[in-house]
C-alpha positions as CSV (number, residue, x, y, z in Angstrom):
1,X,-269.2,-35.0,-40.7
2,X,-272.9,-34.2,-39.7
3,X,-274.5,-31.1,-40.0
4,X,-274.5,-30.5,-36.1
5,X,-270.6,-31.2,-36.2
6,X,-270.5,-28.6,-39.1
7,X,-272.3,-25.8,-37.2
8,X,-270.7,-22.2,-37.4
9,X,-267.6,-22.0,-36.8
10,X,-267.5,-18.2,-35.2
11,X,-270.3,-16.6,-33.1
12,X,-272.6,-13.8,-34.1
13,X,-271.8,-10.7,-32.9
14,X,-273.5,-7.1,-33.1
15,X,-271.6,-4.2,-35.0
16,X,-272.7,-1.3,-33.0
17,X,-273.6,2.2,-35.3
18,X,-273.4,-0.3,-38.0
19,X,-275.5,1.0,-41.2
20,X,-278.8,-1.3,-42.2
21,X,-278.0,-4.5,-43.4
22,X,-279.0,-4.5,-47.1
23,X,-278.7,-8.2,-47.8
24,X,-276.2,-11.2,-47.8
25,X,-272.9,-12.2,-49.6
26,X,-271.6,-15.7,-49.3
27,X,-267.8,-17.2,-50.4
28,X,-266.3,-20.0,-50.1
29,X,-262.7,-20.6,-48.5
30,X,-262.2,-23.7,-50.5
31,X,-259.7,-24.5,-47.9
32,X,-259.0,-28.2,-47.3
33,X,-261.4,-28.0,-44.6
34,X,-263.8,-26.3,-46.5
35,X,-266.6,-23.6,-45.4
36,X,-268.9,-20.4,-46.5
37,X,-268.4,-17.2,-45.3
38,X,-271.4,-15.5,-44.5
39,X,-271.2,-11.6,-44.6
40,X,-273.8,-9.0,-44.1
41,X,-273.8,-6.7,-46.7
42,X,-274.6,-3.2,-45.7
43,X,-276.7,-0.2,-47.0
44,X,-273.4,1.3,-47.9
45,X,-271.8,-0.9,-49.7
46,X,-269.7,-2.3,-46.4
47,X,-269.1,-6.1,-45.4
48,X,-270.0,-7.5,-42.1
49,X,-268.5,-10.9,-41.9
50,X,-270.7,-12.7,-39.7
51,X,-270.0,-16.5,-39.5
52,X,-267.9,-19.6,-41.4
53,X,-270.1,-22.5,-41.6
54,X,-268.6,-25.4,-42.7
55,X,-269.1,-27.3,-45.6
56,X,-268.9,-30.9,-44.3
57,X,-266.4,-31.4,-47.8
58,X,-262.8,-30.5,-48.5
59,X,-261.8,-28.0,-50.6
60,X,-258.5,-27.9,-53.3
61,X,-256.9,-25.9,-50.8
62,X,-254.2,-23.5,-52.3
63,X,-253.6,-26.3,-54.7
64,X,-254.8,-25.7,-58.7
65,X,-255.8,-29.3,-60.7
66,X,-255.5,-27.3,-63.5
67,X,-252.1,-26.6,-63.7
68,X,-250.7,-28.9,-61.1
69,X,-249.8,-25.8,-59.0
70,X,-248.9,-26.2,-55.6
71,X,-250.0,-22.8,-55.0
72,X,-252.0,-20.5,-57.2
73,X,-255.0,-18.5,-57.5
74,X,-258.4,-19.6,-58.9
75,X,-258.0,-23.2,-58.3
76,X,-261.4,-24.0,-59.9
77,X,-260.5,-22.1,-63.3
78,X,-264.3,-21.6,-63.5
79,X,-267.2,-20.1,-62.0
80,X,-270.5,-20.2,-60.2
81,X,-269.1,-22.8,-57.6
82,X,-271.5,-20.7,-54.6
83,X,-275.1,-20.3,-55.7
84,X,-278.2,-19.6,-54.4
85,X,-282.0,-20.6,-55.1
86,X,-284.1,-18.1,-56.7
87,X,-286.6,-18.4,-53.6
88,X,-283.6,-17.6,-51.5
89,X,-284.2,-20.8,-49.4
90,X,-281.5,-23.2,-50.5
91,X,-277.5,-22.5,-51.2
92,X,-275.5,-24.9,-52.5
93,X,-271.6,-24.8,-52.4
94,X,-268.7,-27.3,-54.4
95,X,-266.6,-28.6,-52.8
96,X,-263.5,-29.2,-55.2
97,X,-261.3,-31.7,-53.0
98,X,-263.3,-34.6,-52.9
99,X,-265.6,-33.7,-55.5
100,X,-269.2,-33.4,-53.3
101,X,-271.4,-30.9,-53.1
102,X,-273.2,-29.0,-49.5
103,X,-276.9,-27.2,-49.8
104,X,-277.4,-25.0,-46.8
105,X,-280.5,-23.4,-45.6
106,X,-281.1,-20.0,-45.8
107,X,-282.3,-18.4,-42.5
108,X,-284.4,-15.2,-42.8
109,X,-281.4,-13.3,-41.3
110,X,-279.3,-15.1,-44.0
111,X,-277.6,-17.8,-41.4
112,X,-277.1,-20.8,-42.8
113,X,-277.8,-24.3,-41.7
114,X,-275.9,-27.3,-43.4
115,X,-278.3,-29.4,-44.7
116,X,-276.6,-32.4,-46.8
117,X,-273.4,-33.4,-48.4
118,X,-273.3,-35.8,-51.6
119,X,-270.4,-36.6,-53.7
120,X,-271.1,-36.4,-57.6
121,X,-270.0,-39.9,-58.5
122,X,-266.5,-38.8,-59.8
123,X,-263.6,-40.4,-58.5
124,X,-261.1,-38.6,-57.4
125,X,-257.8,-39.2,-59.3
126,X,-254.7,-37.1,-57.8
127,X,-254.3,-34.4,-55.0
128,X,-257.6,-33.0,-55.7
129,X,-261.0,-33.2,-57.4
130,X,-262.4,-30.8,-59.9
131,X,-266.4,-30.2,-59.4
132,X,-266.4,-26.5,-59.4
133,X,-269.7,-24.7,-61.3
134,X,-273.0,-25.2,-60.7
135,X,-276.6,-24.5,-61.8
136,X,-280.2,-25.3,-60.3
137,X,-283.3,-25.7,-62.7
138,X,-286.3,-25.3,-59.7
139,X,-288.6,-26.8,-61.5
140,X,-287.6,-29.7,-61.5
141,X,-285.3,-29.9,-58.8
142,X,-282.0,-30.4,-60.6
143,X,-278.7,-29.3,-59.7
144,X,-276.4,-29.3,-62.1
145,X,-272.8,-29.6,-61.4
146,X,-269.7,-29.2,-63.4
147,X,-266.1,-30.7,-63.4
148,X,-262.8,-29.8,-65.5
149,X,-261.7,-33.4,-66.0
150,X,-263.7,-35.5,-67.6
151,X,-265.3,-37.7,-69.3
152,X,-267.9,-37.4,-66.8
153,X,-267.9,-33.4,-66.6
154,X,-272.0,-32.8,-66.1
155,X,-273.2,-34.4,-63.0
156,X,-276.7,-34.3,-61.5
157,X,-278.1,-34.3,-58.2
158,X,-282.2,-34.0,-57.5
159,X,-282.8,-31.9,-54.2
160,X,-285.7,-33.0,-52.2
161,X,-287.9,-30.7,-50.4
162,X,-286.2,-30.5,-47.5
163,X,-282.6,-29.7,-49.3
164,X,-281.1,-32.9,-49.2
165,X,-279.1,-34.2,-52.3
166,X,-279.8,-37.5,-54.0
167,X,-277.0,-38.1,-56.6
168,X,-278.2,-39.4,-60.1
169,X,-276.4,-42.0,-62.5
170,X,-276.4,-39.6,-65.7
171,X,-273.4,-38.3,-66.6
172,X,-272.6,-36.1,-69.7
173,X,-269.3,-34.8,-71.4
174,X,-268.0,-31.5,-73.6
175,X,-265.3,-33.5,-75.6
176,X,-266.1,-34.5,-78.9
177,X,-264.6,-37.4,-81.1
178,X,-261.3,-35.4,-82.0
179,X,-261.0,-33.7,-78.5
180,X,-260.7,-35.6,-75.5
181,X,-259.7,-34.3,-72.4
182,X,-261.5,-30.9,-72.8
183,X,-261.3,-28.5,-69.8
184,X,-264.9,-26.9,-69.2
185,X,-265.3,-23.7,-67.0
186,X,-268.5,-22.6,-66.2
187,X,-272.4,-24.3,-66.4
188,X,-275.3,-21.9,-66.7
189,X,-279.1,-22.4,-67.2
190,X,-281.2,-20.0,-69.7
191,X,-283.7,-18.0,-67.9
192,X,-286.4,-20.4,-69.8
193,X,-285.3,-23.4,-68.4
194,X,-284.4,-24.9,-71.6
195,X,-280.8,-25.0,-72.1
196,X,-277.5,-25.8,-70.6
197,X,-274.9,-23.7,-71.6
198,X,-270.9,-24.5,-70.8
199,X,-268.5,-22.2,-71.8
200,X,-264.8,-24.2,-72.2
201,X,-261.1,-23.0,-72.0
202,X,-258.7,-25.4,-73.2
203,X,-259.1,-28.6,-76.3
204,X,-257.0,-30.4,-73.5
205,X,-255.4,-30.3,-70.5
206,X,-251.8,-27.9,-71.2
207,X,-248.6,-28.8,-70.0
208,X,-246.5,-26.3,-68.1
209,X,-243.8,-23.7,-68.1
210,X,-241.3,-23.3,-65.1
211,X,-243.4,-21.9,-63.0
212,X,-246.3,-23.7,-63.5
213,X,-248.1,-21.3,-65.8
214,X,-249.9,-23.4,-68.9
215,X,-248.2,-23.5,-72.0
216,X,-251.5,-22.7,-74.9
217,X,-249.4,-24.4,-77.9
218,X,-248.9,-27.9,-78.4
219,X,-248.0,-29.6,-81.7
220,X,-250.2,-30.5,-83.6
221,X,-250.4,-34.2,-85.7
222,X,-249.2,-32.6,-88.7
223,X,-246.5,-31.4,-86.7
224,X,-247.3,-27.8,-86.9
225,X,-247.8,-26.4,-83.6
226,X,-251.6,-25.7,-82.7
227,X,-253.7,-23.7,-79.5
228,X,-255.3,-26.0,-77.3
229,X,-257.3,-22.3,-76.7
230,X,-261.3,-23.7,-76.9
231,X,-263.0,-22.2,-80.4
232,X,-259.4,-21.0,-81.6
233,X,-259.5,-22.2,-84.3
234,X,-262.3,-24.5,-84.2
235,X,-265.9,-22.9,-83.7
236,X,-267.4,-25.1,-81.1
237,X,-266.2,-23.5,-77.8
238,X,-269.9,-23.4,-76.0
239,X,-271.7,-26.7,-75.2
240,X,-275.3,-26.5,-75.4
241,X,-277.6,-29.4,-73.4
242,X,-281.3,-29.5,-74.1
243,X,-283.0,-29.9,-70.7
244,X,-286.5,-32.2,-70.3
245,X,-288.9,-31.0,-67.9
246,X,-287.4,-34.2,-65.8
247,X,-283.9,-32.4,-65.9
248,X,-282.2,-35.0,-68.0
249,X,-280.4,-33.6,-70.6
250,X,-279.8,-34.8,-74.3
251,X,-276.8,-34.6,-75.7
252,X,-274.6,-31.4,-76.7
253,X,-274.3,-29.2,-79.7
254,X,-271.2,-27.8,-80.3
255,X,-271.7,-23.8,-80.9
256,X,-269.3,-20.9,-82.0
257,X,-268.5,-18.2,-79.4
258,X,-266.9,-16.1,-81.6
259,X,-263.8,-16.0,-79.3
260,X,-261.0,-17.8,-78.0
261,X,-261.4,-19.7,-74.3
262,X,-265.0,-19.0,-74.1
263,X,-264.9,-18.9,-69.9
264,X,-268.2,-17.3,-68.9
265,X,-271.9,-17.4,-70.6
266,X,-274.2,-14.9,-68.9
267,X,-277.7,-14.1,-69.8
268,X,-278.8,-11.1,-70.2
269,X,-282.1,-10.2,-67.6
270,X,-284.4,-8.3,-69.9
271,X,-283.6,-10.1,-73.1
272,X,-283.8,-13.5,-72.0
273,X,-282.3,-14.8,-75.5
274,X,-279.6,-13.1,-75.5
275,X,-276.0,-13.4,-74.0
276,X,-272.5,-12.3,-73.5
277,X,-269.5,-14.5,-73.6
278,X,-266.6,-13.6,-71.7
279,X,-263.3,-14.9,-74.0
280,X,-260.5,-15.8,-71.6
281,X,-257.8,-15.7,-74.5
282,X,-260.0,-13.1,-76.9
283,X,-259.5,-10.6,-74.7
284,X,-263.2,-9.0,-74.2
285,X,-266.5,-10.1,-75.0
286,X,-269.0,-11.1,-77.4
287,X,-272.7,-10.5,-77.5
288,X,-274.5,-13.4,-78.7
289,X,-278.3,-15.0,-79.2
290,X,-279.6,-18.4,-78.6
291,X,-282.3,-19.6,-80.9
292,X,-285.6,-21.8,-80.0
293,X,-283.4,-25.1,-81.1
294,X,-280.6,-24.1,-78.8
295,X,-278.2,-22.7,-81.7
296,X,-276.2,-19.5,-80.9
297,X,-275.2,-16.6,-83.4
298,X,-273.0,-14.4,-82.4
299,X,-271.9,-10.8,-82.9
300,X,-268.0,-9.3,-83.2
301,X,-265.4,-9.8,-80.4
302,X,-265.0,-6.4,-78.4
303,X,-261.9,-6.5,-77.0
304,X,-259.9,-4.4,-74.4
305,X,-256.7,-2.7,-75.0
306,X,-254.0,-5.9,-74.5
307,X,-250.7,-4.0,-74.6
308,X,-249.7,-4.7,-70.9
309,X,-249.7,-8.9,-72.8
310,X,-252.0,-11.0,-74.1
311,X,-253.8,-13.0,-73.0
312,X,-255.3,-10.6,-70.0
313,X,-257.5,-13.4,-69.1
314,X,-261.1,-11.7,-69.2
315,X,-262.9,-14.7,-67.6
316,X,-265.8,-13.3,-64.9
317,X,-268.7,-10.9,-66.3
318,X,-271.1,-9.4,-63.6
319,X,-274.2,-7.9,-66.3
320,X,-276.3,-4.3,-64.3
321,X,-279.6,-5.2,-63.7
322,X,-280.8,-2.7,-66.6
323,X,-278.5,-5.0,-68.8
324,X,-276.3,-1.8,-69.3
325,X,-272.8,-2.4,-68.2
326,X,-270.6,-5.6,-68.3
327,X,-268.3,-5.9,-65.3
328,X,-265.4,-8.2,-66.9
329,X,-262.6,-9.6,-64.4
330,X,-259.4,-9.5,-65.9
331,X,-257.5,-12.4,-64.1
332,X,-253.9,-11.5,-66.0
333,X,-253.9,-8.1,-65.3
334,X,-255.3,-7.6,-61.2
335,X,-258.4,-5.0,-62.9
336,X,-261.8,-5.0,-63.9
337,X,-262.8,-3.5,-67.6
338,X,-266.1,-1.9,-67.9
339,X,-267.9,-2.8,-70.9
340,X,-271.8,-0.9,-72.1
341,X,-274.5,-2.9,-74.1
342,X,-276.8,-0.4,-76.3
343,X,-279.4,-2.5,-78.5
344,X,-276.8,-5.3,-79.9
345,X,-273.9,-2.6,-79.8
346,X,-271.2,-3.0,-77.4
347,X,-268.5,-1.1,-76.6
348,X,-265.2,-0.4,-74.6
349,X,-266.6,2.3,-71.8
350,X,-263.9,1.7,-68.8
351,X,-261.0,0.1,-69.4
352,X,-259.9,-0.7,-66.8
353,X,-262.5,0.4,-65.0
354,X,-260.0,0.1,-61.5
355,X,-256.9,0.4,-60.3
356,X,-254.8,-2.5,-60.0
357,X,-255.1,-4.7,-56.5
358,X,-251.6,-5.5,-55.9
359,X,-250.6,-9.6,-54.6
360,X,-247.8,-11.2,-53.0
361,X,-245.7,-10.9,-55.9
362,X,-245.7,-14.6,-56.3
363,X,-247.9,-15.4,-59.0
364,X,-247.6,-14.5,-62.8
365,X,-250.4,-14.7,-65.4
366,X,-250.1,-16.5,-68.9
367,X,-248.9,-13.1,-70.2
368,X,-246.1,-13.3,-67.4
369,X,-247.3,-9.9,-65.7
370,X,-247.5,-10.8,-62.0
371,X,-251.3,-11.3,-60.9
372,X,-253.3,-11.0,-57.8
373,X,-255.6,-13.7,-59.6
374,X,-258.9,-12.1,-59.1
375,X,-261.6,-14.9,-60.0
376,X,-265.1,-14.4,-59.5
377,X,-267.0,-11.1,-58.8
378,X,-270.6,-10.3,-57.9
379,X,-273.1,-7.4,-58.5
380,X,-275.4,-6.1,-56.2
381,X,-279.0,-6.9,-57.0
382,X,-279.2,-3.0,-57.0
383,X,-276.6,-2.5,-59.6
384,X,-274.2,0.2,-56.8
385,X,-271.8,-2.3,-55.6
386,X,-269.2,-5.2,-57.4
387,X,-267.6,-7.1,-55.3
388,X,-264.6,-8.9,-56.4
389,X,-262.2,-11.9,-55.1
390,X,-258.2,-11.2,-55.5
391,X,-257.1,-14.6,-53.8
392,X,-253.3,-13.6,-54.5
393,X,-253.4,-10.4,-52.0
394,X,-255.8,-12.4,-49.6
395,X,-258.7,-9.8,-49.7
396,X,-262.3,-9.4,-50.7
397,X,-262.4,-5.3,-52.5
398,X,-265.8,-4.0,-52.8
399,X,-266.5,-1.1,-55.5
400,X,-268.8,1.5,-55.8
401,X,-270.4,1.4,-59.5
402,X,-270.4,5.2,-60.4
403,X,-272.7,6.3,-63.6
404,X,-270.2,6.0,-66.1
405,X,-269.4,2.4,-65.2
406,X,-266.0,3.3,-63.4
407,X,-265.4,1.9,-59.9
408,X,-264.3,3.4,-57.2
409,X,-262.7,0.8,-54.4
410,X,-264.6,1.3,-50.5
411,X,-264.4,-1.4,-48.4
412,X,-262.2,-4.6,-48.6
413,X,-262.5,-8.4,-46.3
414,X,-259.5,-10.5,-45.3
415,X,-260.2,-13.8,-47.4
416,X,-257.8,-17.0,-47.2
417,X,-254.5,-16.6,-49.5
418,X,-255.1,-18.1,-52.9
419,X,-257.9,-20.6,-52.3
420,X,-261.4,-18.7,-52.3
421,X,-264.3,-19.1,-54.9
422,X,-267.6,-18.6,-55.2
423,X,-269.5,-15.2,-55.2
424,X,-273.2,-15.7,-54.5
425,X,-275.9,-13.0,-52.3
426,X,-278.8,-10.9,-52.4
């Protein structure tokens, strides 16, 4: 499909009385017929939706590779499949079906034009591909982009000037010698340009229960049962890449999290070196550092209360701009747990931070409470509004951020049911 066959799919329109627009938010439907939803994000915290552009790619649909569900929420188990250029001029969108990625032009009034799409050079094997995260190094015009099946998880495309994508032949994977089949999550560039960091969830792909949940044990050669849960036992949960100023990448270390399922790495914005690891099966976060050589150390688990079950699935983390308060998504339990950084201390400040978003009643979490399978969430650049994906209720919820990092719901978006990923704006 050309870019002039993939124009908008819905016209502008003018919301009359409507407060100032102050910036953009982007999603994807990851439908099979894939496209962005464009909203205008106003002064108060409200959502215009404004167009659906296509993608020119398919999505996964309502269908997760993960599991092999036929329909579930947060089909990418990962993050960071919508993201933007940090000159605002480029975005650049997954598309999990048949594994290719889209780059759109960013209009000054935030429209987008599709620019290219270019498939990573992974086959797809089965109902559905997997390329879901993605990260850009600018300076040299790499994108990065991610897959949960490997071997070929890291993929790389250079963007030219004019956004279009030219796939390249190197290919890199997270499994090591005793653990192939390794699911990664999420791909994320240090703020120095020197490092690729993966966070992981599973030592190998899990078989199912009944209803299509994952089973976490599997036995082990000794015959004692073991969790496939990534750095549970083993300490090398977070892949590490070294990038060259060309964008290739050597080959990984293998770091300790300090949790179990290490789903999300983000960097911290006034402390470049340092991060916090969201731990999908640990149950909170940790607060880590990442040396000159690439190494990470880590500090103790903070974890939220877990007696509604465990795990409660803490995957997505949303960091304030002052690097104060952690926003962690808890995918198990439909709520989002407020977490506060002071030097290297953290600490438990909201949990959860809001009330439970209520699904169709069809979907139940690894803990077997029944979910509304939030996935990814987003933070205002100004640090007064989260916004947050529940796929199972079909609806984007938008949150005030009060001061003592409890969030108060104001505004909500009809989204598709169970299919949409990707958080990216300004």
């Amino acid at each position: 499909m050309s870019p002039e066959e993939s124009a908008s799919m819905t016209p502008a329109y003018a919301v009359p009385d409507a407060p100032a627009t102050a910036g953009h938010l982007y999603l994807q439907t990851n439908e099979v017929r894939n496209a962005v939803i464009h909203y205008a994000r106003r002064t108060d915290g409200t959502l215009d939706e404004l167009e659906r552009t296509l993608t020119g790619g398919a999505g996964s649909g309502v269908f997760k590779p993960i599991s092999g569900q036929a329909s579930a929420p947060n089909a990418f188990e990962g993050a960071a499949s919508v993201i933007i250029s940090p000159d605002r001029g480029l975005l650049f969108a997954t598309n999990g079906g048949d594994n290719s990625v889209s780059s759109f032009g960013i209009g000054s009034d935030g429209r987008l034009q599709l620019l290219d799409v270019r498939r990573t050079g992974n086959l797809v094997d089965g109902p559905s591909g997997t390329a879901k995260s993605l990260a850009y190094a600018p300076g040299c015009r790499t994108l990065y982009v991610l897959h949960s099946f490997g071997p070929d998880h890291l993929r790389a495309m250079t963007v030219e000037d004019d956004g279009s994508l030219t796939p390249r032949p190197e290919r890199h994977t997270v499994d090591t010698a005793e653990k192939q089949g390794r699911i990664p999550t999420t791909v994320v560039l240090s703020p120095d340009g020197r490092f690729l960091v993966v966070g992981t969830t599973f030592d190998q792909l899990p078989t199912a229960n009944p209803d299509g949940s994952p089973i976490l044990w599997v036995d082990g050669p000794d015959g004692v049962p073991k969790l496939i849960a990534s750095n549970a036992p083993d300490p090398d949960g977070l892949a590490v890449f070294a990038v060259h100023q060309d964008g290739t990448l050597d080959g990984p270390s293998f770091e300790d999290a300090g949790c179990g399922s290490p789903f999300y790495p983000a960097f911290l914005h006034d402390r470049p070196d340092h991060l916090v690891i969201g731990a999908a099966v640990g149950d909170g976060v940790v607060l880590a550092r990442i040396d000159a050589a690439g190494h990470i150390t880590t500090g103790p688990l903070v974890r939220i209360d877990t007696s509604a079950g465990a795990p409660s699935e803490l995957c997505w983390l949303a960091v304030s701009p002052d690097d104060t308060f952690v926003f962690a998504t808890n995918f198990g339990y439909s709520t989002i747990s407020t977490f506060k950084i002071e030097g290297n201390v953290v600490s438990v400040v909201q949990d959860p931070a809001s009330r439970k978003v209520p699904g169709d009643g069809t979907f139940r979490a690894l803990n077997g409470t029944v979910s509304s399978g939030p996935s990814d969430n987003w933070l205002s650049p100004e640090g007064t509004h989260l916004y947050q994906i529940y796929g199972n209720a079909s609806k984007l919820v938008g949150y005030a951020v009060r001061p003592d990092g409890s969030l108060d719901e104001m505004t909500s978006a009809p989204i598709p049911y169970n299919s949409p990923q990707g958080l990216a704006g300004f």
